[in-house]
PADODREN-784309 format. One record per residue: residue number from 1; x, y, z of N, C-alpha, C in turn. Coordinates in steps of 0.02 Angstrom, whole numbers, padded with zeros to 5 digits, always signed. Example, Ala and Ser with C-alpha at 12.3 -4.5 7.8 and 13.67 -1.06 7.14 Angstrom:
@seq: 1&n.x: +00660&n.y: -00284&n.z: +00390&ca.x: +00615&ca.y: -00225&ca.z: +00390&c.x: +00660&c.y: -00165&c.z: +00390
@seq: 2&n.x: +00642&n.y: -00112&n.z: +00354&ca.x: +00684&ca.y: -00053&ca.z: +00357&c.x: +00645&c.y: +00002&c.z: +00394
% end
This chain:
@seq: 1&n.x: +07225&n.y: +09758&n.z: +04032&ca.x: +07271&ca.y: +09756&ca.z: +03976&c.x: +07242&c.y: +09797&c.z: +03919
@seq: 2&n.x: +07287&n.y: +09823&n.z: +03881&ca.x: +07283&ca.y: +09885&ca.z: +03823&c.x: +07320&c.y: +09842&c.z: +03748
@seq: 3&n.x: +07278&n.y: +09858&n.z: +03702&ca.x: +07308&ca.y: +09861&ca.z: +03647&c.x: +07329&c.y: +09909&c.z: +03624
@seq: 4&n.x: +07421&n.y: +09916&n.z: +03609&ca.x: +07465&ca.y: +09980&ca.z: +03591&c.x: +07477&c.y: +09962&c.z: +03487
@seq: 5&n.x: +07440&n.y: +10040&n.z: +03465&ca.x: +07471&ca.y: +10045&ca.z: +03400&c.x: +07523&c.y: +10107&c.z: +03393
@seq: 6&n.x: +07572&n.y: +10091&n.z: +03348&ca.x: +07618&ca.y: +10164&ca.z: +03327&c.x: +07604&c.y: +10163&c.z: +03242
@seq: 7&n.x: +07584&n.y: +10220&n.z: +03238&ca.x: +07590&ca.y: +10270&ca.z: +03172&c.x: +07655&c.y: +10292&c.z: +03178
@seq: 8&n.x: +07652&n.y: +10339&n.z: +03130&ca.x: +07736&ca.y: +10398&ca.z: +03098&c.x: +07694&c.y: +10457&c.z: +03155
@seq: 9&n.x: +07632&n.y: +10464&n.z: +03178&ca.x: +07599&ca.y: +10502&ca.z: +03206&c.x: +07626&c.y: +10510&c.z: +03297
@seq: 10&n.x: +07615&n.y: +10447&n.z: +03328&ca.x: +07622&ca.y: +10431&ca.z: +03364&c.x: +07586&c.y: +10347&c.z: +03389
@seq: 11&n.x: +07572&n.y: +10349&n.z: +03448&ca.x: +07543&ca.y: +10289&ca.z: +03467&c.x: +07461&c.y: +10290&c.z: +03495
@seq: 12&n.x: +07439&n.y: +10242&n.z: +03476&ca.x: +07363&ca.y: +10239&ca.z: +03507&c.x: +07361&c.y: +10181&c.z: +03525
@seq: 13&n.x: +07321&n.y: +10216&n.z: +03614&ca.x: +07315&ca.y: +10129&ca.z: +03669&c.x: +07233&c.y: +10107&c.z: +03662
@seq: 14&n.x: +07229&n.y: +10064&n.z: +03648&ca.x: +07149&ca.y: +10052&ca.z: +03670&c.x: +07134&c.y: +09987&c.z: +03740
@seq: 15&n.x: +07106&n.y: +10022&n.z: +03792&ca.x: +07083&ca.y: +09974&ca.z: +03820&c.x: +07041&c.y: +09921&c.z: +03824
@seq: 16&n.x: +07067&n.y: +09890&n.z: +03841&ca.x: +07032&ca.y: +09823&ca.z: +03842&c.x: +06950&c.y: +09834&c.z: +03856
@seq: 17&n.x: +06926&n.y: +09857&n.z: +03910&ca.x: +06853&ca.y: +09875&ca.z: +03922&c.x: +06846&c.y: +09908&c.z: +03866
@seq: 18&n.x: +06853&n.y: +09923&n.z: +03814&ca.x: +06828&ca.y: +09959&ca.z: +03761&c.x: +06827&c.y: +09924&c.z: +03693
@seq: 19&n.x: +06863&n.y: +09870&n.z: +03701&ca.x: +06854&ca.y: +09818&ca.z: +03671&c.x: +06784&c.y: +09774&c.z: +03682
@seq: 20&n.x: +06774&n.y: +09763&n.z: +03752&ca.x: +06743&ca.y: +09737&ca.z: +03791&c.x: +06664&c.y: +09763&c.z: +03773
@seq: 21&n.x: +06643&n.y: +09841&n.z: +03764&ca.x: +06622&ca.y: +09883&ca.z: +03756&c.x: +06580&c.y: +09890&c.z: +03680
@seq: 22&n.x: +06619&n.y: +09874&n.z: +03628&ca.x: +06623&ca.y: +09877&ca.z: +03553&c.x: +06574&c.y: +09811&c.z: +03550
@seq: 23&n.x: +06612&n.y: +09743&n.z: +03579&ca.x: +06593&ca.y: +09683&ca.z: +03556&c.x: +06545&c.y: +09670&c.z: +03565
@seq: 24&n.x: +06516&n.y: +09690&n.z: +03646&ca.x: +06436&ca.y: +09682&ca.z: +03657&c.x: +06401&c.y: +09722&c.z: +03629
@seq: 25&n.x: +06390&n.y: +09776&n.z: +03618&ca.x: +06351&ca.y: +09812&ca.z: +03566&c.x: +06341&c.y: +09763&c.z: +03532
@seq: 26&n.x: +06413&n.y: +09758&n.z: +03476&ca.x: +06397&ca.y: +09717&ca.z: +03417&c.x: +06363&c.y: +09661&c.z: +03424
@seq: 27&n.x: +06366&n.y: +09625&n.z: +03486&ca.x: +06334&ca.y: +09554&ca.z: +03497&c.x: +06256&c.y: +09574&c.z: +03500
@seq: 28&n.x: +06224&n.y: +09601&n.z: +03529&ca.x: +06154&ca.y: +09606&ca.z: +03567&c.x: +06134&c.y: +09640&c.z: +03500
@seq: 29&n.x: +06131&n.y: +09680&n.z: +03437&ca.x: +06141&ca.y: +09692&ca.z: +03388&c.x: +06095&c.y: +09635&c.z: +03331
@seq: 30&n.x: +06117&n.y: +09567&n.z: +03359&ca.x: +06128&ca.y: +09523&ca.z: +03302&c.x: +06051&c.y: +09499&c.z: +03302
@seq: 31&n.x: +06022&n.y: +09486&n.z: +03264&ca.x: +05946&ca.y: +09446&ca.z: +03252&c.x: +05959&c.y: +09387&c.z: +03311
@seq: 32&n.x: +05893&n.y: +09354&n.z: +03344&ca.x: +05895&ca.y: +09310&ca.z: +03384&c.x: +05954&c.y: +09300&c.z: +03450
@seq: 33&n.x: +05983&n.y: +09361&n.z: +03452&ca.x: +06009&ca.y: +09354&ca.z: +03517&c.x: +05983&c.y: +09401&c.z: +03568
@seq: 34&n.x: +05947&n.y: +09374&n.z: +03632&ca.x: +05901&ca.y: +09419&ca.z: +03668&c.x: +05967&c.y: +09457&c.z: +03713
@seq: 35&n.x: +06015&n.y: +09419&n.z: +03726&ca.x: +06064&ca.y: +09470&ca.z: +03768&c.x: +06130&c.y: +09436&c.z: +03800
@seq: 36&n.x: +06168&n.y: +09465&n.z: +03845&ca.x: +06226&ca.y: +09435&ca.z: +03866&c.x: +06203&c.y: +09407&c.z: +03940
@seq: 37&n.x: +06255&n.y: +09343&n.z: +03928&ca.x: +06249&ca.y: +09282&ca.z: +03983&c.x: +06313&c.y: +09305&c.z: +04040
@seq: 38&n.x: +06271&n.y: +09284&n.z: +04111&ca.x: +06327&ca.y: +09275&ca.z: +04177&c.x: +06299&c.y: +09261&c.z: +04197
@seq: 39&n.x: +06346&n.y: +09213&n.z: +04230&ca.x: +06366&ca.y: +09168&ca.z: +04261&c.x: +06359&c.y: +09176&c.z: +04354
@seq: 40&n.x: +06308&n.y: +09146&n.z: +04389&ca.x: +06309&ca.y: +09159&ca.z: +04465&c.x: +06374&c.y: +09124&c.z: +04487
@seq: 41&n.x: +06406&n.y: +09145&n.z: +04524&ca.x: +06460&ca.y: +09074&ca.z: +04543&c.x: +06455&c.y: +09024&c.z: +04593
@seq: 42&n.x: +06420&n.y: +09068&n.z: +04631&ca.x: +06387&ca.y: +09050&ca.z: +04695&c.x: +06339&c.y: +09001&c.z: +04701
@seq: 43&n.x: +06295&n.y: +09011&n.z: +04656&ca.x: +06238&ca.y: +08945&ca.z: +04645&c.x: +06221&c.y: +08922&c.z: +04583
@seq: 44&n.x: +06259&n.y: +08950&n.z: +04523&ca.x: +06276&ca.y: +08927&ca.z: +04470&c.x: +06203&c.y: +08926&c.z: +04394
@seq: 45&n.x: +06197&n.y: +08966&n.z: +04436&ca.x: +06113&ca.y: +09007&ca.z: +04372&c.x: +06144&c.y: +09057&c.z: +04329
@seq: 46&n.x: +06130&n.y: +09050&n.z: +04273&ca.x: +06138&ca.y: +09113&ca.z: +04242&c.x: +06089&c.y: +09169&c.z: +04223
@seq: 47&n.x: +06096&n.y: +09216&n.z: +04234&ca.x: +06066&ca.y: +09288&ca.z: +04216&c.x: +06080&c.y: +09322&c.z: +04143
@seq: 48&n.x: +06010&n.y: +09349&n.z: +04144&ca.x: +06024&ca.y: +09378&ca.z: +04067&c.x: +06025&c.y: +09463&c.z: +04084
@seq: 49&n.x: +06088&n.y: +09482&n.z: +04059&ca.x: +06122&ca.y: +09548&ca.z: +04088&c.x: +06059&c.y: +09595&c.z: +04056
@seq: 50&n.x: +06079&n.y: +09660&n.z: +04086&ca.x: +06042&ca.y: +09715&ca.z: +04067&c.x: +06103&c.y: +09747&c.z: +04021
@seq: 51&n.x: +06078&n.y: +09800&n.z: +03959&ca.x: +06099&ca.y: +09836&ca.z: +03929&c.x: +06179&c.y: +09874&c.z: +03941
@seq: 52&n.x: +06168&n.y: +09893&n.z: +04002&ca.x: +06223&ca.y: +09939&ca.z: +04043&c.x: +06289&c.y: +09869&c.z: +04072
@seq: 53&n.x: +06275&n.y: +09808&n.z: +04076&ca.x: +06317&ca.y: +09754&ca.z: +04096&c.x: +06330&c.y: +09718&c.z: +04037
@seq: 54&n.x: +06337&n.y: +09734&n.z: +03982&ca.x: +06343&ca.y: +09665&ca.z: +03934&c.x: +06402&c.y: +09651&c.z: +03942
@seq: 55&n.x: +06459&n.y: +09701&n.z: +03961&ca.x: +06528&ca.y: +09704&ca.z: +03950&c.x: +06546&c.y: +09625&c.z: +04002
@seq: 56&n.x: +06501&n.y: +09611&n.z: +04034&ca.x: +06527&ca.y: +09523&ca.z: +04082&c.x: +06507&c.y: +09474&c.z: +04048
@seq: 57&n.x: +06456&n.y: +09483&n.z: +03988&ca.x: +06462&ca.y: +09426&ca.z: +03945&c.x: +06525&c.y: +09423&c.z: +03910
@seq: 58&n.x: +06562&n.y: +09469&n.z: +03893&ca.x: +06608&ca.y: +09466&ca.z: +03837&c.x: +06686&c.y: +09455&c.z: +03882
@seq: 59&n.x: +06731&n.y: +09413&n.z: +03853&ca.x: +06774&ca.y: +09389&ca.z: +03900&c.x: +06840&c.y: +09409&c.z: +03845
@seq: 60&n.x: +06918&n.y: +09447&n.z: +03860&ca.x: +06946&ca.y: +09480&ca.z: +03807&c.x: +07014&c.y: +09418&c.z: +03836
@seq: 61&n.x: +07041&n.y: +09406&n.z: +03766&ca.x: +07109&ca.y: +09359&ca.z: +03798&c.x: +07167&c.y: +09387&c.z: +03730
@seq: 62&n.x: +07225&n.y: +09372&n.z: +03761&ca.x: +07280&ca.y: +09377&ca.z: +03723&c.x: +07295&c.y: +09337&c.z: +03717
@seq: 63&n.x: +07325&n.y: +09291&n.z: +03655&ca.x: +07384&ca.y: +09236&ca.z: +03645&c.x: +07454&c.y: +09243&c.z: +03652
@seq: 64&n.x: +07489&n.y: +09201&n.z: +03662&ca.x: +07575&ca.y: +09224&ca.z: +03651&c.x: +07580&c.y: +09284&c.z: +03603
@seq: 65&n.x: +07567&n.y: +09273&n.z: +03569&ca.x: +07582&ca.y: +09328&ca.z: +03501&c.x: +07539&c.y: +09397&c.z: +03515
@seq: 66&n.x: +07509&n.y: +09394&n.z: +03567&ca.x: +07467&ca.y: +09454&ca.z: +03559&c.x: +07400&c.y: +09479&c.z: +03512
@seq: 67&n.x: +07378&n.y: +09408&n.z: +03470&ca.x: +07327&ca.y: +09397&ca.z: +03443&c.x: +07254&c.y: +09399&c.z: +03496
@seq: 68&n.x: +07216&n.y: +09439&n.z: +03480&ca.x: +07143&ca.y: +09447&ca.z: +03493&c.x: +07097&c.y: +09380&c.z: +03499
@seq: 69&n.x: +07076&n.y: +09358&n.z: +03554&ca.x: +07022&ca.y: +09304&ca.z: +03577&c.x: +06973&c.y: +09333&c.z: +03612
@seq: 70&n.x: +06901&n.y: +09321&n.z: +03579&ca.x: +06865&ca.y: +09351&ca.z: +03600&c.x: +06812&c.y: +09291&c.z: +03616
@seq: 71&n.x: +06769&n.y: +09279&n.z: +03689&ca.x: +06733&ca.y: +09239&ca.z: +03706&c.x: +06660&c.y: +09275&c.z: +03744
@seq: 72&n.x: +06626&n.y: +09257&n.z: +03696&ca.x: +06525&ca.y: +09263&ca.z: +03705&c.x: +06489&c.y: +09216&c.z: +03736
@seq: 73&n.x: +06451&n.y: +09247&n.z: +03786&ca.x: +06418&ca.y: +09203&ca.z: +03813&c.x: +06357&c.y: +09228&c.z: +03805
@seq: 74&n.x: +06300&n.y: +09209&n.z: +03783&ca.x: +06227&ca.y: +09249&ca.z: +03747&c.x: +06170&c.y: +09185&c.z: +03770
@seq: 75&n.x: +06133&n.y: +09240&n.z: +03778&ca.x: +06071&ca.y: +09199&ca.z: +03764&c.x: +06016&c.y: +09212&c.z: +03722
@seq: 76&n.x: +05995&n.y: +09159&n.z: +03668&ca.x: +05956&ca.y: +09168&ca.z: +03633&c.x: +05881&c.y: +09174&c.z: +03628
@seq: 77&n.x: +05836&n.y: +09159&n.z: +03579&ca.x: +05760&ca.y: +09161&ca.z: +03575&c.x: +05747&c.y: +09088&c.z: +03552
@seq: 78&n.x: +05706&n.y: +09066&n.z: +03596&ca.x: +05689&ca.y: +09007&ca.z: +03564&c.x: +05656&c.y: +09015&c.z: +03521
@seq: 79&n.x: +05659&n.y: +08949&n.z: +03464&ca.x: +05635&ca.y: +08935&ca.z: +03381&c.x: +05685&c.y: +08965&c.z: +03347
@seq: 80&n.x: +05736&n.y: +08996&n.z: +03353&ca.x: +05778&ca.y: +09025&ca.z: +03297&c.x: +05834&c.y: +08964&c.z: +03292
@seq: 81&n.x: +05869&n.y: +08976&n.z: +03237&ca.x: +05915&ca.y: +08935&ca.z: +03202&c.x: +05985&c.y: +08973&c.z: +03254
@seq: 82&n.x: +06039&n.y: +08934&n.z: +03304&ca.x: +06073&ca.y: +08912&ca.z: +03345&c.x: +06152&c.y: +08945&c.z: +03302
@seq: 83&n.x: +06132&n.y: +08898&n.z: +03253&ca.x: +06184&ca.y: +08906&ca.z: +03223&c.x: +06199&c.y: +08967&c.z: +03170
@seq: 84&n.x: +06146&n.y: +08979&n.z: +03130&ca.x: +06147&ca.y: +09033&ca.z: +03103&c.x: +06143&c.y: +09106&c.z: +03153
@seq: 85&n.x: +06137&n.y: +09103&n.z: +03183&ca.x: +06158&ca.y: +09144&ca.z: +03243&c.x: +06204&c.y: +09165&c.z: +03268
@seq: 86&n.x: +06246&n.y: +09114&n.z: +03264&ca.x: +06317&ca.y: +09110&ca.z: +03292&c.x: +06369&c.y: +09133&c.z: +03245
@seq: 87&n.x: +06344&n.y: +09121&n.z: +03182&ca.x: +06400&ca.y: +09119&ca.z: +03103&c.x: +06385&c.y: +09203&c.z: +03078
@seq: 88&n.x: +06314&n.y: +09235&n.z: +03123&ca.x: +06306&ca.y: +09292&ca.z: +03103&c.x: +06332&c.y: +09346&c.z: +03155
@seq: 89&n.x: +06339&n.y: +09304&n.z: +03197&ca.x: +06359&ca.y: +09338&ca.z: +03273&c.x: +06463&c.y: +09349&c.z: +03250
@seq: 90&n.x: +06490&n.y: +09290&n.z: +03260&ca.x: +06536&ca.y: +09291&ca.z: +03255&c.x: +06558&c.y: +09353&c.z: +03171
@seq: 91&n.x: +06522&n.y: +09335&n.z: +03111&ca.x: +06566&ca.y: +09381&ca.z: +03074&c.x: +06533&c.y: +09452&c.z: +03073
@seq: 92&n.x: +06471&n.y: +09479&n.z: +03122&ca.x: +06457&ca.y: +09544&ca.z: +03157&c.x: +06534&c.y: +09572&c.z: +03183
@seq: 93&n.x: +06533&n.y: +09514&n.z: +03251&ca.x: +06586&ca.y: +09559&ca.z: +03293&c.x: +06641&c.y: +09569&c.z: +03263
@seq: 94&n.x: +06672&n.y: +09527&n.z: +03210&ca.x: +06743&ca.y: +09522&ca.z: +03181&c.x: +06736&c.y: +09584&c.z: +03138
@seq: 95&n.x: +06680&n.y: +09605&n.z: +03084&ca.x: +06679&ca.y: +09660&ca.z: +03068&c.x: +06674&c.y: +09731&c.z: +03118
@seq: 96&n.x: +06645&n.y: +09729&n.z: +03175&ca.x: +06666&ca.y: +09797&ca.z: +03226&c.x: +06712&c.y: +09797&c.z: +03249
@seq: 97&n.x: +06749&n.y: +09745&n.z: +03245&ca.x: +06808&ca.y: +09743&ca.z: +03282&c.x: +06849&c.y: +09762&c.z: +03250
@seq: 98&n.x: +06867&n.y: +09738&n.z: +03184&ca.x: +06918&ca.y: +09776&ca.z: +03132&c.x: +06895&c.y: +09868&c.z: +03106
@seq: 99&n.x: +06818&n.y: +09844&n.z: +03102&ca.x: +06796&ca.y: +09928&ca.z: +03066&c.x: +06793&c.y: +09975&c.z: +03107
@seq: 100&n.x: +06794&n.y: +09967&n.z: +03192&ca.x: +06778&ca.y: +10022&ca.z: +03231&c.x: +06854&c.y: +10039&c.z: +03265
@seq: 101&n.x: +06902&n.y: +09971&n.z: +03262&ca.x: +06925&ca.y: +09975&ca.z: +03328&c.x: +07007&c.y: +09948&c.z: +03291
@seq: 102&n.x: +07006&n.y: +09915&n.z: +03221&ca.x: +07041&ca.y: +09921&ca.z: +03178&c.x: +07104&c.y: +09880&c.z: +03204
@seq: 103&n.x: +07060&n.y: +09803&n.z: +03227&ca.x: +07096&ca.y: +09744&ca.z: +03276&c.x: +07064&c.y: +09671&c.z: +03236
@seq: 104&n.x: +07116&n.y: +09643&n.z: +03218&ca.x: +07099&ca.y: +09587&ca.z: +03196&c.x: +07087&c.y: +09534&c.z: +03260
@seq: 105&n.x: +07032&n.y: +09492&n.z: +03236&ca.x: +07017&ca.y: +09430&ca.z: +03300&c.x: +07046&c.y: +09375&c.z: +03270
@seq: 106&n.x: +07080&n.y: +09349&n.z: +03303&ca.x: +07097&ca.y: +09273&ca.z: +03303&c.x: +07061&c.y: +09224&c.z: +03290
@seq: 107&n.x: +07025&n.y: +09226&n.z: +03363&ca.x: +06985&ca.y: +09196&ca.z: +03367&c.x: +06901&c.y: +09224&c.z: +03411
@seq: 108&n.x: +06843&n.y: +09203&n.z: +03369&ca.x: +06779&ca.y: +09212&ca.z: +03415&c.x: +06741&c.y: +09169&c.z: +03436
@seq: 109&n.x: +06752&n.y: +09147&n.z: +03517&ca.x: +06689&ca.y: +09072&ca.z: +03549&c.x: +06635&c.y: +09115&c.z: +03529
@seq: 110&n.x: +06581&n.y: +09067&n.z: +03518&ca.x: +06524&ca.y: +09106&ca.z: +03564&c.x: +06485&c.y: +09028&c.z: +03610
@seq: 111&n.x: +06468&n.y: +09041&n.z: +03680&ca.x: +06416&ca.y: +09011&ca.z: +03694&c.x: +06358&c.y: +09031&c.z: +03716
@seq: 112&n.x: +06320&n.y: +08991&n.z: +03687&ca.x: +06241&ca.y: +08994&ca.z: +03697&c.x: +06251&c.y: +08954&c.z: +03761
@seq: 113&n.x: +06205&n.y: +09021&n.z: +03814&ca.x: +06229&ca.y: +08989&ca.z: +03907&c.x: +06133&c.y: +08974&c.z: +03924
@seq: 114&n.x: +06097&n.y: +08996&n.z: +03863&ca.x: +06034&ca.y: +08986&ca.z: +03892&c.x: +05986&c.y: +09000&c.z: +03833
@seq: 115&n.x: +05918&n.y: +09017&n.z: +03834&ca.x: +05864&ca.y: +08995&ca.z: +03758&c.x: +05812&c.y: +09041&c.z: +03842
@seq: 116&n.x: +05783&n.y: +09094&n.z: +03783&ca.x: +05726&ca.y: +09128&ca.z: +03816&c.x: +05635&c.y: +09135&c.z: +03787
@seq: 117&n.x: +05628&n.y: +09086&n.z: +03837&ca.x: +05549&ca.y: +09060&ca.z: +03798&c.x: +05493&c.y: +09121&c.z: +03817
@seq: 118&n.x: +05463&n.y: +09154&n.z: +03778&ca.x: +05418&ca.y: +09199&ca.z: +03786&c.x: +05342&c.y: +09150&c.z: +03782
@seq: 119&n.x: +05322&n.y: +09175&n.z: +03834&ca.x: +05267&ca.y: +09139&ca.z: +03850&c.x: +05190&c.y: +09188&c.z: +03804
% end
């Protein structure tokens, strides 16, 4: 699925993977988040993606209305503040999302799917 805009210009589509694309940047970006979370399905572990995969942490949804839902699944550093993480995470992506890509979010989950202890 594509988000369609019209100007007096014409129209511009943006795909969804490019949405997808924008948000993880912006996520992995944020202080105390070591990276994007997935999900095994098979045996139900999660993995902390590499650079080139973040786009499967980030999950893109439409509402009736065609409003923007955007859902994070991250994993963090242990000892950092959870929550301040999340409040910096979420108004990160809402700002790339409007400033790069010029899409308001509805709404942004994020879950913390795991905590990465450096030994």
């Amino acid at each position: 699925m594509s988000i369609k805009f019209k100007n007096k210009l014409g129209e511009i589509e943006i795909d969804k993977s490019v949405i997808e694309r924008v948000t993880g940047l912006a996520t992995i970006e944020c202080y105390g988040v070591v990276g994007m979370a997935a999900k095994n399905v098979r045996d139900g572990l999660i993995h902390l993606l590499k650079k080139e995969h973040i786009t499967k942490g980030v999950e893109i949804k439409f509402d009736e209305e065609d409003n923007l839902i955007i859902e994070l699944h991250i994993i963090v550093e242990y000892g950092t503040n959870i929550t301040a993480i999340c409040e910096t995470l979420t108004s990160t992506v809402d700002y790339h999302a409007k400033e790069f890509l010029g899409i308001e979010c509805k709404e942004i989950h994020v879950s913390v799917d795991g905590i990465r202890v450096n030994n």
